[in-house]
C-alpha positions as CSV (number, residue, x, y, z in Angstrom):
1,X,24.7,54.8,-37.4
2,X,26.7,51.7,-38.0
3,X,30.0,51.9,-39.1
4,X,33.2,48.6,-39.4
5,X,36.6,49.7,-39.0
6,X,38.8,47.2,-41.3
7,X,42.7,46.5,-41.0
8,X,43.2,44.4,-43.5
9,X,47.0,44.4,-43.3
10,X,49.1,43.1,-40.2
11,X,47.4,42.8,-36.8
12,X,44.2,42.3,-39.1
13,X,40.9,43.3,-37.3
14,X,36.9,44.0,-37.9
15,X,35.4,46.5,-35.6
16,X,32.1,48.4,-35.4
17,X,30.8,51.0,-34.1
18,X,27.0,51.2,-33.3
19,X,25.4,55.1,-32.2
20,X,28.8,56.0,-30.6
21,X,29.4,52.7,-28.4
22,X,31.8,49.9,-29.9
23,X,30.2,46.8,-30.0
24,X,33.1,44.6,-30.6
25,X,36.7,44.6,-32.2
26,X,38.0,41.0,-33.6
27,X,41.8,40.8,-34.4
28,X,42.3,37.8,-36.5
29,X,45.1,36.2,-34.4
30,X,42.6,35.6,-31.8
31,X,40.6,33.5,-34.1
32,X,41.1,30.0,-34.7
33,X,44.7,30.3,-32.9
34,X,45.6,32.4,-35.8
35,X,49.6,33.1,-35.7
36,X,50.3,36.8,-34.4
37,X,50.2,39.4,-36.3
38,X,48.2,38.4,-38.7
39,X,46.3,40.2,-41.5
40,X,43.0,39.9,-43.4
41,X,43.7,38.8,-47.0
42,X,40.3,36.8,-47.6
43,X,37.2,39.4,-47.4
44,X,35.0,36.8,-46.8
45,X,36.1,36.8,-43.1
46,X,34.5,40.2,-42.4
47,X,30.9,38.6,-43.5
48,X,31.4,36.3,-41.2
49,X,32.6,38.3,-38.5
50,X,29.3,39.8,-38.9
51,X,27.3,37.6,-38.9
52,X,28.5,36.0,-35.8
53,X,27.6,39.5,-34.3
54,X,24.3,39.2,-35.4
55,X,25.2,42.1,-38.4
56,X,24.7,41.9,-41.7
57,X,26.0,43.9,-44.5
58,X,23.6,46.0,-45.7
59,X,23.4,46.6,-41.8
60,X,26.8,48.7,-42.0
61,X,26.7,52.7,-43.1
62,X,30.2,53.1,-43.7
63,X,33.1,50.8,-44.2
64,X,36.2,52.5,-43.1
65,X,39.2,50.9,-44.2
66,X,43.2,51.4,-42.5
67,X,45.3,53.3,-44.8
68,X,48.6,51.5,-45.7
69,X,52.4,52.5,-47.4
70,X,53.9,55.4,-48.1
71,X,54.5,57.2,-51.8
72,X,57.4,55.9,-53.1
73,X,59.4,52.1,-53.3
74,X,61.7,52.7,-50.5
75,X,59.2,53.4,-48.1
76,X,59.5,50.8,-45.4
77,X,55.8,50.4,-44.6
78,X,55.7,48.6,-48.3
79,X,54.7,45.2,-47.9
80,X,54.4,42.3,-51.4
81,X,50.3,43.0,-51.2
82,X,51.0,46.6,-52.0
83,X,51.3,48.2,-55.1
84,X,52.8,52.1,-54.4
85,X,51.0,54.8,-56.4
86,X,51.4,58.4,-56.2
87,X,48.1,59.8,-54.6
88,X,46.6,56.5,-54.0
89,X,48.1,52.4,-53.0
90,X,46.3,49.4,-54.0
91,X,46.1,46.4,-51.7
92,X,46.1,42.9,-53.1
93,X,43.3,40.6,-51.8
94,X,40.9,38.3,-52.4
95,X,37.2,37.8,-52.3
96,X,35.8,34.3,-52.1
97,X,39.3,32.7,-53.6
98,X,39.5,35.4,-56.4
99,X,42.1,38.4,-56.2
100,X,41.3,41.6,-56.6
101,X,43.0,45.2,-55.7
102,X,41.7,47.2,-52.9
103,X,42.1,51.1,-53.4
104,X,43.9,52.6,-49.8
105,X,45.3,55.8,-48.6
106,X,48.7,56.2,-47.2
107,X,50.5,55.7,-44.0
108,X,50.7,59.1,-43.0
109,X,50.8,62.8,-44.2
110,X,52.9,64.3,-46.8
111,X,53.0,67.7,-45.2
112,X,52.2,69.2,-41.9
113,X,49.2,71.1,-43.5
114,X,47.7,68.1,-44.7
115,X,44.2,67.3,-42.7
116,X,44.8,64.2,-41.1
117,X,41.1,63.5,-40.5
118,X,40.4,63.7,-44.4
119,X,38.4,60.6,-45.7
120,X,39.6,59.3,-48.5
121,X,36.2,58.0,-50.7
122,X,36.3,54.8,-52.6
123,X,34.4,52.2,-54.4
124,X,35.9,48.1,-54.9
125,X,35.3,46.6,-51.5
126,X,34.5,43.0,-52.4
127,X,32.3,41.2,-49.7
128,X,29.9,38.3,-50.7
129,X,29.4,38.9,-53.8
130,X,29.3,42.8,-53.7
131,X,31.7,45.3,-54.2
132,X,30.8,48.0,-51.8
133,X,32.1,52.2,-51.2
134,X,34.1,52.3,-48.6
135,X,36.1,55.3,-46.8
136,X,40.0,55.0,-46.3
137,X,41.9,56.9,-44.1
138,X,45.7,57.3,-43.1
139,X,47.1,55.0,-41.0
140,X,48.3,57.4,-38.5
141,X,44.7,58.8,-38.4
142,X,43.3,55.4,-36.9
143,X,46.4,55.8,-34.4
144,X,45.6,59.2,-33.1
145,X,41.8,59.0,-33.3
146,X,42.0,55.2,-31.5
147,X,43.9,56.8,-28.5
148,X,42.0,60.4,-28.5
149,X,38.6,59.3,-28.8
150,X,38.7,56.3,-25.8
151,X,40.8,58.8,-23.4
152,X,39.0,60.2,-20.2
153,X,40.2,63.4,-21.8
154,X,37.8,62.9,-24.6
155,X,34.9,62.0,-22.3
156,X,35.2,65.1,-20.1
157,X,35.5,67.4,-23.5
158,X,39.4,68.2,-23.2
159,X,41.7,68.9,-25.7
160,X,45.1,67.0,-25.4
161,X,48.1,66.5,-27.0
162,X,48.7,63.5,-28.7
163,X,51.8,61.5,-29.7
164,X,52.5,58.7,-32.3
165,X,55.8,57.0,-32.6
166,X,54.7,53.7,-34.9
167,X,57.1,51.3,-37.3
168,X,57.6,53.2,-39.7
169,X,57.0,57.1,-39.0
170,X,59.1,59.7,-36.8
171,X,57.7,60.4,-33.3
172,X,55.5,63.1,-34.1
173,X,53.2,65.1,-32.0
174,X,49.5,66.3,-32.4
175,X,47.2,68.3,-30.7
176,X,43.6,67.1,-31.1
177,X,41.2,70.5,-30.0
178,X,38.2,69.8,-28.4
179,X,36.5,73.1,-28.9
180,X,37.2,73.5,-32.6
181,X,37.3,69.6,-33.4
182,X,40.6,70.3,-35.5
183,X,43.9,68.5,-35.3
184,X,47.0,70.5,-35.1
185,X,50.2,68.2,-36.9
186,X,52.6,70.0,-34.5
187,X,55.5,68.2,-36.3
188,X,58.0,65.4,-35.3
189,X,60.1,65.3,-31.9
190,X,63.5,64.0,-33.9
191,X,64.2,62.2,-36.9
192,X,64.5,58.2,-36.2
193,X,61.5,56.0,-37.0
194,X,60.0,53.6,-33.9
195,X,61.6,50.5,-35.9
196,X,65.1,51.8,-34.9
197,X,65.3,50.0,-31.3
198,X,64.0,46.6,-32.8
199,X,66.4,46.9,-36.1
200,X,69.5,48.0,-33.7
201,X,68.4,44.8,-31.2
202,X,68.7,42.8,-33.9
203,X,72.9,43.6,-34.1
204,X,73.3,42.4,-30.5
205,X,72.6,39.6,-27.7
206,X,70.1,36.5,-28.3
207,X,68.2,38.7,-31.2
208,X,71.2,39.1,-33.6
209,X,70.8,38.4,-37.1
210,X,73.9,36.5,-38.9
211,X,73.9,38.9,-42.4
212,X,74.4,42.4,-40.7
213,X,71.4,43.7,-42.2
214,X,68.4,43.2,-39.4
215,X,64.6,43.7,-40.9
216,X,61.7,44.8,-38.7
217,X,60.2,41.9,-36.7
218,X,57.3,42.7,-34.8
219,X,58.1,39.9,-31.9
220,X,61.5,41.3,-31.1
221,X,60.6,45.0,-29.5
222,X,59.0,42.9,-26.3
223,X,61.6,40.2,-25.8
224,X,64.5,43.4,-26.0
225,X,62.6,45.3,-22.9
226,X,62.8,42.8,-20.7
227,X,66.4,41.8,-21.8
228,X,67.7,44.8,-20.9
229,X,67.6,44.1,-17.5
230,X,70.3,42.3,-17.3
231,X,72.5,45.1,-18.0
232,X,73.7,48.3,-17.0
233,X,73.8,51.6,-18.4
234,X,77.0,53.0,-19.8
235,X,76.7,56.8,-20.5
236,X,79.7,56.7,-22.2
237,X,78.2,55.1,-25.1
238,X,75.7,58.3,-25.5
239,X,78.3,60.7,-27.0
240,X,79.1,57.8,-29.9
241,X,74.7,57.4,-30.0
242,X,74.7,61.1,-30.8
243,X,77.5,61.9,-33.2
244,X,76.3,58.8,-35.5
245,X,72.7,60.4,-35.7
246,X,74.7,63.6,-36.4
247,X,76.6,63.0,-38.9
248,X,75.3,59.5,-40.7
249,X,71.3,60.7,-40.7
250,X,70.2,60.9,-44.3
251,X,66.7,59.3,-44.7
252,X,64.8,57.1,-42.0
253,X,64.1,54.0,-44.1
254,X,67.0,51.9,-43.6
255,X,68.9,54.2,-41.3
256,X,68.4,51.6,-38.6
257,X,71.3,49.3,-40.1
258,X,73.2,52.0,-40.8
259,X,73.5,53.5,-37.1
260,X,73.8,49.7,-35.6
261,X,76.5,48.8,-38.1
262,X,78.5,52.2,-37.5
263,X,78.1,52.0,-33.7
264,X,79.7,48.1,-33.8
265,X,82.5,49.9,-36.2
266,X,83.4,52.8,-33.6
267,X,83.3,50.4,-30.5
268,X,85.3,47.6,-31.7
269,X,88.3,48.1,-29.4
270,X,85.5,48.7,-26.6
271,X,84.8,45.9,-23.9
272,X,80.6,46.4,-24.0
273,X,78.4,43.5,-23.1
274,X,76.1,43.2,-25.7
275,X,73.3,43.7,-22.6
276,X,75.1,47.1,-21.3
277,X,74.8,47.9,-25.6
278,X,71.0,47.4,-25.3
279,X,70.6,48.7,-21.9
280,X,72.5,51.5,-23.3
281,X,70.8,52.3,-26.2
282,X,67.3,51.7,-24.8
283,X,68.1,54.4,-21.8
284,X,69.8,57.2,-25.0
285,X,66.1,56.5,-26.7
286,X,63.9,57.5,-23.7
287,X,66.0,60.2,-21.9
288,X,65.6,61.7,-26.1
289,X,62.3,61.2,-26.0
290,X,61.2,62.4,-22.7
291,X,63.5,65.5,-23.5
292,X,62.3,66.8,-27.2
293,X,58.7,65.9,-26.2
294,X,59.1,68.5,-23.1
295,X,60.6,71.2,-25.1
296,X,58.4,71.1,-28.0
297,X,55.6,71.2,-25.4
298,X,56.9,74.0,-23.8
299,X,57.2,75.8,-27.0
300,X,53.7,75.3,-28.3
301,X,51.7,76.7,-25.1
302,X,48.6,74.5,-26.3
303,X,45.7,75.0,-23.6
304,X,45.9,72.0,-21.3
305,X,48.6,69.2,-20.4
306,X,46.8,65.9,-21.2
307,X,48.7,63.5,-23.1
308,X,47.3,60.6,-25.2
309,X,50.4,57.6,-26.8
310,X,49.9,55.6,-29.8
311,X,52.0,53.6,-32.2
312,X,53.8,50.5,-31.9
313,X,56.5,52.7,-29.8
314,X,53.4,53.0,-27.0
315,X,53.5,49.5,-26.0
316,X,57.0,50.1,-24.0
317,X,56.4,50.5,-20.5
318,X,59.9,51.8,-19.4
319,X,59.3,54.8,-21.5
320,X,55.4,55.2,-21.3
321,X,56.7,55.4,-17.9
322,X,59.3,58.0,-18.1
323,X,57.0,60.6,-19.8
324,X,54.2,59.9,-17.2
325,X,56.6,60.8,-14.1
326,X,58.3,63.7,-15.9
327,X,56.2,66.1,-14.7
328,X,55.9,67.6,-18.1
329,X,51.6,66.2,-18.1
330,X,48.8,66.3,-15.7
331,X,47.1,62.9,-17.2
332,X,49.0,61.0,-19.7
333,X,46.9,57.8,-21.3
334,X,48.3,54.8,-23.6
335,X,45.1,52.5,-24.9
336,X,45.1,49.1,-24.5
337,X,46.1,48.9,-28.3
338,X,48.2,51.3,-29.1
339,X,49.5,49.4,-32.2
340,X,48.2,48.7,-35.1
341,X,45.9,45.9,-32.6
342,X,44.0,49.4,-32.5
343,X,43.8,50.4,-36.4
344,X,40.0,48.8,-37.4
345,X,38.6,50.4,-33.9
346,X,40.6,54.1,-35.0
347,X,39.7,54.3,-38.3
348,X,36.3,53.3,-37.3
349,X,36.6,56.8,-35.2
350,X,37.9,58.7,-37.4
351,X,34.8,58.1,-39.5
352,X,32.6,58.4,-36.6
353,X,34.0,62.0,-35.9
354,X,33.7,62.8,-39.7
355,X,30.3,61.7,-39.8
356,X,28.8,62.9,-36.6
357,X,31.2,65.2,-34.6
358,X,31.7,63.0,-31.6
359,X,34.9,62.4,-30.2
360,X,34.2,60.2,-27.5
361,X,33.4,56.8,-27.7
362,X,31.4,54.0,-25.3
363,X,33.9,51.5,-25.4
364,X,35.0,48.6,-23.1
365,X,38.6,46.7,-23.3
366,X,36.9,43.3,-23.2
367,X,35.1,43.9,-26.3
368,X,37.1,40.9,-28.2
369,X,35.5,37.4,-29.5
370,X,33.6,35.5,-26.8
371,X,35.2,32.7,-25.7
372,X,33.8,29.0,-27.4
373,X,32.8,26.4,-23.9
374,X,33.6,23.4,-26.1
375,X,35.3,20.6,-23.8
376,X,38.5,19.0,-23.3
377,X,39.1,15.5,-24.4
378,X,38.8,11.7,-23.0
379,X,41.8,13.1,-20.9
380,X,40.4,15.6,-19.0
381,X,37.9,15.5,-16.2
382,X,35.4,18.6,-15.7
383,X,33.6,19.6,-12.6
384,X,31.9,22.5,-11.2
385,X,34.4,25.0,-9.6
386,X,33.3,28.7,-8.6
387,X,35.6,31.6,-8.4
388,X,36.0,31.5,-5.1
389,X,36.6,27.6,-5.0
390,X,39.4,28.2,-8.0
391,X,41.0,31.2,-5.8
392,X,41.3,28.8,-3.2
393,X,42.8,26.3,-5.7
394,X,45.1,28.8,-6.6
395,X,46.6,29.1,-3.1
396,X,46.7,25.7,-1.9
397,X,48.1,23.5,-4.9
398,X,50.1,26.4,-6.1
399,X,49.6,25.3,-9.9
400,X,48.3,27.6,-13.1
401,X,45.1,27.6,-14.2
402,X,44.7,28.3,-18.0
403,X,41.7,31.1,-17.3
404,X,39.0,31.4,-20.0
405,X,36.2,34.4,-19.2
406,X,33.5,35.8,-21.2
407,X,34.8,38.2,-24.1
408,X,38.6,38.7,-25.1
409,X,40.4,42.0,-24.5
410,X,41.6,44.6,-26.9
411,X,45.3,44.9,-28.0
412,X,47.6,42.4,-27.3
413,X,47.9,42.0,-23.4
414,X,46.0,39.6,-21.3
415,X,44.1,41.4,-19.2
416,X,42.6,38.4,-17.0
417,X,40.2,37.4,-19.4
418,X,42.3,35.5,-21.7
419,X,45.5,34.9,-18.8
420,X,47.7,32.0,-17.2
421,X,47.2,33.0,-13.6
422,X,48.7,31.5,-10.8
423,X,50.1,32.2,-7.1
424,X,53.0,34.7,-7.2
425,X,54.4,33.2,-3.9
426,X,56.9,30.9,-5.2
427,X,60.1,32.3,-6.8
428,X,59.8,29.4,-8.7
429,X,56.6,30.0,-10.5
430,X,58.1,32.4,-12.9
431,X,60.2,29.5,-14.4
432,X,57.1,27.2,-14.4
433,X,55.4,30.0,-16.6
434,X,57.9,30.6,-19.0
435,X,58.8,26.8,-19.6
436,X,54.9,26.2,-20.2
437,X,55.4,29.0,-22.5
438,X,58.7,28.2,-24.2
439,X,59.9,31.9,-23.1
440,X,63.6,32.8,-22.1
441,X,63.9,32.3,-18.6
442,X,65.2,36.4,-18.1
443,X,61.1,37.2,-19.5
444,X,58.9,38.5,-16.9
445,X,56.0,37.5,-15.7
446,X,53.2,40.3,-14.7
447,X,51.1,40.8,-11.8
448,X,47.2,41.6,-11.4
449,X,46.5,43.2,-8.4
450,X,43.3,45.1,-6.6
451,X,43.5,48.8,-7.2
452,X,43.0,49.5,-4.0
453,X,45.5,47.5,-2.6
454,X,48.2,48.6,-5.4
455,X,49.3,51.6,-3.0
456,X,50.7,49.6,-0.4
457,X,52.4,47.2,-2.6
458,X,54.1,49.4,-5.5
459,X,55.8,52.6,-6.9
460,X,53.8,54.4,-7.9
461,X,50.7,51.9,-7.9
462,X,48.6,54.2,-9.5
463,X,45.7,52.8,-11.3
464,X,47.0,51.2,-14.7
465,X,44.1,48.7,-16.1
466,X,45.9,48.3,-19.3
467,X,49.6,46.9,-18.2
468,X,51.3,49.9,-19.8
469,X,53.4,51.3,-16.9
470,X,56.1,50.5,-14.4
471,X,56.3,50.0,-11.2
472,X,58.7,49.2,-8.6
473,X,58.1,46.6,-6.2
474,X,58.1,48.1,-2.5
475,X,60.8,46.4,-1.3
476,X,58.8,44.8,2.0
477,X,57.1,42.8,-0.6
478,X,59.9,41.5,-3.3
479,X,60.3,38.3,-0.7
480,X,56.6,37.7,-0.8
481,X,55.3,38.0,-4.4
482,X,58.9,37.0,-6.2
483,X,57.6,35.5,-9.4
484,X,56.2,38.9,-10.2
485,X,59.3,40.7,-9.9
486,X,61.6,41.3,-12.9
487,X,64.9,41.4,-12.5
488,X,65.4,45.4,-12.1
489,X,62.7,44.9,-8.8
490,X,60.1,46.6,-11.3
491,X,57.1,44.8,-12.5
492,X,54.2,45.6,-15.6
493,X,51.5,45.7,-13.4
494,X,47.9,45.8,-14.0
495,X,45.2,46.9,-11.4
496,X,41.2,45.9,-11.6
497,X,38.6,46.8,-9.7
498,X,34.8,45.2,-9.8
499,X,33.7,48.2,-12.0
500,X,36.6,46.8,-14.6
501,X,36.1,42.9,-14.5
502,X,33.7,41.4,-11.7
503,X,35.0,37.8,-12.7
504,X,38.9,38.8,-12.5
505,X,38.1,40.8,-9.3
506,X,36.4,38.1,-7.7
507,X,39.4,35.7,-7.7
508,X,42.0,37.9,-6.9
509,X,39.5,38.6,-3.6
510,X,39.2,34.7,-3.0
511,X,42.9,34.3,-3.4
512,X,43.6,36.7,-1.0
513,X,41.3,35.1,1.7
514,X,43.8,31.9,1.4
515,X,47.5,33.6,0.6
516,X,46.8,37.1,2.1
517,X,47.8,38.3,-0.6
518,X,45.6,40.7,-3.0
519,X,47.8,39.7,-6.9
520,X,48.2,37.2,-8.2
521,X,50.4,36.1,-11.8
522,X,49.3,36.8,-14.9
523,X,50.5,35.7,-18.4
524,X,48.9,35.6,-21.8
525,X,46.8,32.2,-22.8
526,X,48.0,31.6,-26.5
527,X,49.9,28.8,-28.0
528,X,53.6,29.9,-28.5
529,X,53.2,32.4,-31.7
530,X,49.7,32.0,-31.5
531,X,47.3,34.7,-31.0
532,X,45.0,33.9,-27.6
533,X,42.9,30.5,-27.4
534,X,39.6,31.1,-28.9
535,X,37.8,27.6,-26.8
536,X,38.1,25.7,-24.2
537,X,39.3,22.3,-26.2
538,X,42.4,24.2,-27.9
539,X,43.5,25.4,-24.3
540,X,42.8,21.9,-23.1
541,X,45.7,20.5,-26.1
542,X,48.1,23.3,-25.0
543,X,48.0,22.9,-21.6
544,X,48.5,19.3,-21.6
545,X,51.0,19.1,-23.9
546,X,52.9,22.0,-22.4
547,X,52.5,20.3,-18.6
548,X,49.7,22.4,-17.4
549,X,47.1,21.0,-15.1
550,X,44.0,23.0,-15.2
551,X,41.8,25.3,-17.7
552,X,38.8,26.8,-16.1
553,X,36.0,28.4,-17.5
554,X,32.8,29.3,-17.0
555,X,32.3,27.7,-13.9
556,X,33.7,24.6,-14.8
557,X,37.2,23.4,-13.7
558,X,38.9,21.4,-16.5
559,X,41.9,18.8,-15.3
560,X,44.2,16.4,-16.9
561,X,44.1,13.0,-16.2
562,X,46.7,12.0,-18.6
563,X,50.0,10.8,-18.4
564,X,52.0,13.0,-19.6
565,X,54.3,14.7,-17.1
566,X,53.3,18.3,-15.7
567,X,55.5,20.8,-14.4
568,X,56.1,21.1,-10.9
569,X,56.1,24.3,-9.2
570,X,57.8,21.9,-5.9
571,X,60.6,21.1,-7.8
572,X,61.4,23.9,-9.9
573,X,61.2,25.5,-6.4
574,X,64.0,23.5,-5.0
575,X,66.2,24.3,-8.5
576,X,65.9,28.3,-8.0
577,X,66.9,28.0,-4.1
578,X,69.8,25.7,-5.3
579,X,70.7,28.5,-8.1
């Protein structure tokens, strides 16, 4: 059985499903250097996709299609392509140039009782020509079936609890039965929508907006989490945090501004730093969150403590974190896409469980477009350079290399595939990396080590392929690896092994031979606002006109031979001793 998982709205993807095993997932900002975040308005594009699997239409059992708004006009998941309706949204689009409305399900469930796995059975979808059936499902089905069904919990045949805290919904906990193959809606932890720690951000520090009224920007939730390292907690803001929610709450769209706006009100004659405020606020929202998700646990006495995160909410690592070492789970797993990066390959699960009962799927993270070996201009020189020749490259001229292997990742974290990766020896390498990126200097940069070796190196170093966790940097080893250590001494790692990526594994292994050092830096390999580099020529533009030397793929090593000036790691050095 074949079946494509479509998101058609933000974070657009197409991904199928073949016989239980996905075969690919392609998010449309990592085509064409697409901007982030964006959507699939022109049907078209899923043909296409397609066909450039070697699929074609009338290949495909089941479309299955990400549901999208909510039931009334105030609901913030509305979005101008949407028109509300009352049991069912239409989606504007267009097929071959020519609009049309797309029938879709909702954002989530109107009551507790509702069956979240319920396919929703429609005809309309315009491809080529045709107008196909289609299922729809809602859109915080695609979140809990995307994290359920590619858990280890799934493939050993365990029942776990599952949580999704996205945009626009409450944090609100499931329990996904592996015996009985039903979904329990066990009902929200508390009563403040995910968007509420980018919307309050957005009153404070670098991300304030000038009118006082902040709207949800899908860029801003990263940039705040690193940020708030430069502050410190002051419990003394909690008490004003919790008598706001208590006596301003009354609906979650557009509570955000209210609680920001109140909170700048009450602490007027207060001396807070607008990075103690996010510090602050960011600390209230996880010690909350790690709190009513152990009670309500405790209370339900569900067989098994297995824990799966989705949402837009999953993607922050300081709190992934602080449920993982609460003690409260015996596993807890976060896909590599637990926002909406993850919708096509969840709704194409949801159907898949509908359709055939299984719950697990054969699934690997690099699973993304392959990556285009077109070359570099009259600029560039290309010669033959092994892994192991580039991992000694790595060590001795202590420059990036733009690094361009095989098939993209899932979700929207370079997992060494699609990476900047460089020496972490040099304090000054972090600045190098964020200047070549056009990032704020306070933005961290992450590490890739070797799993076995992450024991000896961080807190907990427990395996984490997906760079979704914390970990502290053993303090023997914050003088030796510095560009991978944020400011609070923590860094997002990520650990490989061969079994994971041979390619990624290899170099880290050749690097260490020369450094004798088993990580190395890792950053994403996009344009700035740019989903990741789909070819080797577009890399080849950035890096050059962004004052990176090298791109490698493939085998080949790729460097400039312009004249434009490149950064220097030597230099920069000298300015961060001087600092």
């Amino acid at each position: 059985m074949i079946i494509c998982g479509l998101k058609l709205t933000h974070d657009g993807a197409v991904a199928v499903i073949e016989d239980g095993h996905l075969v690919f997932s392609v998010e449309m900002e990592k085509r064409d250097n697409n901007p982030r975040f964006t959507g699939i308005d022109e049907t078209s594009v899923i043909a296409d996709i397609l066909r450039e699997h070697n699929y074609r239409l009338s290949d495909v059992d089941v479309f299955a299609v990400d549901g999208w708004g909510g039931t009334d006009q105030n609901e913030l998941a509305i979005q101008p392509r949407l028109e509300v309706g009352p049991s069912v949204n239409r989606l504007d689009a267009h097929h071959n140039g020519v609009p049309f409305q797309l029938d879709v399900t909702h954002y989530e469930e109107t009551s507790p009782t509702d069956n979240v796995l319920e396919a929703w059975n429609f005809e309309g979808l315009k491809i080529e020509g045709q107008s196909l059936p289609y299922q729809s499902y809602l859109h915080v089905t695609g979140h809990i079936m995307g994290a359920y069904c590619t858990s280890p919990f799934a493939a050993a045949g365990e029942s776990s609890y599952v949580l999704v805290w996205d945009g626009g919904m409450y944090p609100r906990l499931y329990y996904v039965n592996a015996d009985t193959k039903q979904i329990d809606n066990l009902g929200p932890l508390f009563l403040l929508i995910g968007n509420i720690y980018t919307i309050f951000s957005q009153h404070f520090g670098p991300f304030k907006v000038k009118s006082g009224f902040a709207k949800d920007n899908l860029s801003t939730a990263g940039k705040v989490m690193a940020y708030i390292a430069l502050g410190e907690v002051r419990r003394e803001m909690f008490p004003i945090f919790e008598q706001i929610y208590a006596t301003h709450y009354n609906a979650p769209m557009g509570f955000a501004n209210v609680f920001a706006n109140e909170f700048k009100r009450r602490i007027a004659n207060y001396n807070f730093s607008d990075e103690d405020i996010l510090s602050s606020f960011h600390v209230f929202m996880e010690e909350l969150l790690v709190e009513k998700l152990a009670k309500k646990i405790a209370r339900m006495k569900k067989p098994g403590r297995n824990l799966c995160m989705a949402g837009g909410c999953a993607l922050n690592i300081k709190w992934n974190s602080a449920v993982r070492s609460s003690g409260a789970f015996d596993g807890v797993y976060v896909p590599p896409f637990p926002n909406d990066s993850g919708s096509a390959v969840g709704v194409a699960c949801a159907a898949l469980f509908n359709l055939t009962g299984q719950s697990a799927l054969s699934w690997n993270v690099y699973s993304g477009p392959m990556i285009v070996t077109n070359e570099g201009n009259a600029d560039w020189k290309s010669v033959t350079c092994s892994v192991a020749e580039l991992g000694k490259l790595l060590a001795e001229s202590n420059e990036p290399v733009v690094f361009l292997n095989d098939r993209a990742e899932l979700g929207p974290r370079a997992l060494g595939n699609r990476s900047i990766v460089a020496s972490p020896l040099s304090p000054a390498m972090k600045t190098v990396l964020n200047r070549a990126k056009k990032r704020e200097d306070y933005r961290p940069i992450s590490p890739i080590c070797l799993e076995s070796r992450a024991p000896d190196m961080f807190v907990p170093g427990t395996p984490d392929p997906y760079m979704l966790f914390d970990h502290l940097v053993k303090p023997e080893w914050l003088d030796r690896i510095p560009a991978i250590c944020h400011l609070d001494q923590t860094a997002r790692l990520q650990t490989i092994k061969a079994t994971d990526n041979p390619v990624v594994t290899a170099l880290i292994e050749a690097f260490e031979i020369w450094s004798g050092v088993p990580v190395i830096c890792n950053t994403s390999a996009n344009g700035n606002g740019t989903g990741f580099f789909p070819d080797v020529q577009s890399a080849t533009v950035w890096a050059a006109d962004n004052g990176l030397r090298y791109v490698w793929c493939d085998e080949t090593l790729h460097e400039y031979i312009g004249t434009k000036p490149m950064l220097s790691v030597a230099i920069l050095n000298q300015e961060v001793m001087a600092q």
